[in-house]
N, C-alpha and C positions, 0 to 999 in steps of 0.2 A: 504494500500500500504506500501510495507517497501524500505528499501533503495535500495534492490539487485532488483527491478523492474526498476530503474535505471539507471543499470550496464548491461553492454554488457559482456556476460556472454562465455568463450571459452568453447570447447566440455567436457574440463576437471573441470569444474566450477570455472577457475579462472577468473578473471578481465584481460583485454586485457594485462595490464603491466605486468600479471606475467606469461603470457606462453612462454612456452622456457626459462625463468628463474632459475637459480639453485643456490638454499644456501647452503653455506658452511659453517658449524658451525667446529670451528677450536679450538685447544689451543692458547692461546696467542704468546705463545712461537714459532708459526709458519705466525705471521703474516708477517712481511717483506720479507720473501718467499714466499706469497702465493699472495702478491701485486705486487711483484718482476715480479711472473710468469704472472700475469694476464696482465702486462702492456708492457710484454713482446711480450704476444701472441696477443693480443688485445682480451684477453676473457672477451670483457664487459656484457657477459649473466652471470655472476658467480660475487655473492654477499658476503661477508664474514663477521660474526659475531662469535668474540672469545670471549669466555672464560677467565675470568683470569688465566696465567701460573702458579699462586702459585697453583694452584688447584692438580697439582702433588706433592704437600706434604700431600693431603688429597684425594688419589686414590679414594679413596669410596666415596668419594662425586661428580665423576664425571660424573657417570650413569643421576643423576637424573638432574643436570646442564645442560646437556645434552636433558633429554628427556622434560625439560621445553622451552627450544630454541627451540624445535619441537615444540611442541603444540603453543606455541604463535603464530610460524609462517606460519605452515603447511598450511594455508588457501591463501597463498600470492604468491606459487612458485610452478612451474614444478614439481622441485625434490629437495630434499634435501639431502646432501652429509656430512656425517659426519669425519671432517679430526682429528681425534685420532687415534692410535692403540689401543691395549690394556691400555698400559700406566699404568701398575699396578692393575688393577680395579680386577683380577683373573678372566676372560671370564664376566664379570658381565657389561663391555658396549657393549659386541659380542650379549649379549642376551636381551639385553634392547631395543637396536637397531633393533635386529629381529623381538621384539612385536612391535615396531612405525612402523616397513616396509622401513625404512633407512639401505642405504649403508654407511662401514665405511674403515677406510684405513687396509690394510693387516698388519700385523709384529704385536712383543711384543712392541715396542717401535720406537722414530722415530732416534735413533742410527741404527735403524736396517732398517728401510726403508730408509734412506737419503742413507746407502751404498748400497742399494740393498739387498731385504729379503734374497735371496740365498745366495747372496755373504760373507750377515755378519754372516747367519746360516752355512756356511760354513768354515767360522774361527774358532769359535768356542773356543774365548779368554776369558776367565777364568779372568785373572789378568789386565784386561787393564780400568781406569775408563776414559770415554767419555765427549767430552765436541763439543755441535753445536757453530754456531757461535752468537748466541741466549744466550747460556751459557756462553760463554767464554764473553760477553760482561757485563752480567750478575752475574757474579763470588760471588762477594762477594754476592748478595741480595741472592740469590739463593743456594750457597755453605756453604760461610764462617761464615755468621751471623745464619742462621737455625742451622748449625752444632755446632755453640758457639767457632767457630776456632779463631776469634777474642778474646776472653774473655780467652781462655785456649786453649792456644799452643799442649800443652801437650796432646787435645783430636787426635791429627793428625794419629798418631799411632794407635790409637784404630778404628779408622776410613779406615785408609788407609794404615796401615801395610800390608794388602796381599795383596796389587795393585804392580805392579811393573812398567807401563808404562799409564800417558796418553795421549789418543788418538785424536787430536784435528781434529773432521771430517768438514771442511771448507766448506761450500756453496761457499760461493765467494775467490776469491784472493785478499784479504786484507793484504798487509804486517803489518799492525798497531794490526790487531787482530791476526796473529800469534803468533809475537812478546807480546803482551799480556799474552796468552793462555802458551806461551813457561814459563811466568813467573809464572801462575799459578801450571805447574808442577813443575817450583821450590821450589815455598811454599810448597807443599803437597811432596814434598822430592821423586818425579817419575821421570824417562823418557821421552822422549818426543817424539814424533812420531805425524805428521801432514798427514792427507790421505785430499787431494781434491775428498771430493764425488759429488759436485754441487746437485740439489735437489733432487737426486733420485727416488725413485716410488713413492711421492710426487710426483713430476711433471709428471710422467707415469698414475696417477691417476687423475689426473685434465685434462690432454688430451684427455680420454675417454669421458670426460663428455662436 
């Protein structure tokens, strides 16, 4: 006898607590939005395990991050929902994803789905550097100390000479992280231009599910 003799076994062979179930394997960097929405909507069938958010300074390492959070769990849940874009990786999590038989989030990135894929393939901004509200909280860990902007001022220029505005895309109405964000285009010597996107097709993706 083994232990699944045990178990009340659904049509799909999970265990009664995981059908109808859905994981979300996420970047870090999306969690307080993806808590946000769940507690919003009351989607208590939607689970969520991220990722460390450093992991977008090692793109190529996030295929496999990835398709290990499948495997471990694949035996526990419905479906499983992979909340990346591309995110750097060059189609290499589009197709990693295709071999597990996971769904993933649409866009190059989640600048481009928080404003909407169309909308922000429709700008079509060249010069504008980006900050969520994830980033903008995050600034220094995430910007200033990887880029060595602390250490040598003087890299700012090399870095961000041909930016000319950035774009601080808000999930929420936070006057604190504006004001923040406002002063991070200070440092980096931009413009400043704040767009309320709220969670964009992020939350059009989770709806579905």
């Amino acid at each position: 006898m083994t232990w699944l003799d045990d178990v009340e076994l659904t049509e799909h062979g999970l265990p009664p607590e995981g059908r109808g179930r859905v994981l979300l394997i996420g970047c870090g960097a999306l969690a307080r939005e993806v808590l946000a929405l769940k507690a919003a909507n009351g989607w208590d069938h939607l689970d969520l395990a991220c990722l460390p958010a450093i992991l977008h300074n090692h793109p190529e390492k996030i295929p496999d991050a990835v398709a290990q959070e499948v495997a471990a769990n694949r035996g526990d849940y419905a479906q499983i929902f992979v909340l990346y874009a591309d995110c750097g990786t060059g189609g290499l999590l589009q197709a990693r994803c295709a071999e597990l038989g996971v769904e993933m989030l649409d866009g190059p990135h989640c600048y481009s789905f928080f404003e909407g894929n169309e909308v922000f393939a429709e700008r079509g901004e060249m010069t504008a550097f980006y900050l969520t509200d994830f980033l903008v909280r995050q600034f220094d860990a995430f910007v200033t100390r990887p880029l060595g902007l602390d250490r040598h001022p003087g890299l700012r220029d090399m870095y961000f000479g041909n930016y000319e505005t950035l774009v601080y895309q808000a999930q929420t109405d936070d006057p604190a992280l504006t004001e923040k964000a406002r002063a991070c285009a200070e440092r980096l010597g931009l413009g400043f231009e704040r767009r309320f996107t709220g969670y964009g097709d992020l939350e059009t993706a989770l709806r579905r599910l």
